[in-house]
C-alpha positions in Angstrom: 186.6 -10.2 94.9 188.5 -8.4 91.7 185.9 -7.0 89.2 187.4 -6.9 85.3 186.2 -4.9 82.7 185.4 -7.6 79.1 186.9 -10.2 81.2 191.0 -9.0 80.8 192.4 -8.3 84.0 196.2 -8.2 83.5 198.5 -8.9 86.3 195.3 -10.1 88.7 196.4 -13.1 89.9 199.6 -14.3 87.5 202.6 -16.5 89.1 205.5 -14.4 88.0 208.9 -15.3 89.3 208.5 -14.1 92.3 205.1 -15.1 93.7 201.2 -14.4 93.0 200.2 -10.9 92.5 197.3 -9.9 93.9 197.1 -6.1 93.9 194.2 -4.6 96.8 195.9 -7.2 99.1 198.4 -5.5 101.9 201.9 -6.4 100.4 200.3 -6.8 96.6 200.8 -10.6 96.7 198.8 -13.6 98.2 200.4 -14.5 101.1 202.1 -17.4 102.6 200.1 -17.7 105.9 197.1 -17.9 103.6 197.5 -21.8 102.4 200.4 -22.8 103.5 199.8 -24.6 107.0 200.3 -28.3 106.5 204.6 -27.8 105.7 206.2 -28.8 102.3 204.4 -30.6 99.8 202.8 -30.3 96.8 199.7 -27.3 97.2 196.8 -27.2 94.5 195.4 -23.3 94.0 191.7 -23.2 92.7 190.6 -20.0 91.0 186.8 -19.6 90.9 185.5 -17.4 87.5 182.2 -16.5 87.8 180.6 -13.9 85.4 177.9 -11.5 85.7 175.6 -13.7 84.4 176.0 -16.2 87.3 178.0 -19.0 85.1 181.1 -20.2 87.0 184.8 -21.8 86.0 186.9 -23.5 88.5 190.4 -24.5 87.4 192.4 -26.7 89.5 195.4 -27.0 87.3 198.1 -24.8 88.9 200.0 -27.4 91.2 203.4 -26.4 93.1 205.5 -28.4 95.3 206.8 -26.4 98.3 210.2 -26.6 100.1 210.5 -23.8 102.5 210.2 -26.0 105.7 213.2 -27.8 104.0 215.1 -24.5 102.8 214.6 -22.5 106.4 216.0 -25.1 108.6 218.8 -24.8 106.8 221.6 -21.8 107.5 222.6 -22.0 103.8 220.7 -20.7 101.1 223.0 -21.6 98.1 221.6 -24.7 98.5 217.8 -23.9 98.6 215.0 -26.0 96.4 213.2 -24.1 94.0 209.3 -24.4 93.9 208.8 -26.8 91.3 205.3 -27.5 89.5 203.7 -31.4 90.5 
């Protein structure tokens, strides 16, 4: 659970370019083994709001397509696919 003061909690959470931060976690992002079990495909992340005052917001909109099953078997990484949204 991450606690933010007049609901801004920069960085909490944001795709960058490189993955999801999620500082208090051990390597400061969310990590792979934590959703990713059924291979490459297109994965839905749900983020769950809820306020002090009990009301809640899911959003369902962030929506990336996977390739590392593809990309690992593979020796050659010049030729890797990008996560893409879907």
């Amino acid at each position: 659970m991450i606690e933010s003061d007049e609901g801004v909690a920069n960085g909490i959470g944001v795709f960058t370019r490189d993955w999801v931060l999620l500082p208090g976690t051990e390597s400061g992002y969310l990590a792979r083994d934590d959703f990713y079990q059924a291979g490459d495909g297109c994965y839905t992340f749900e983020v769950t709001l809820e306020n002090e005052h009990g009301e809640i917001l899911v959003d369902t909109s962030s929506k990336i397509e996977f390739y590392w099953d593809s990309n690992e078997v593979d020796p050659d990484s010049e030729n890797d696919q990008p996560a893409e949204a879907c």
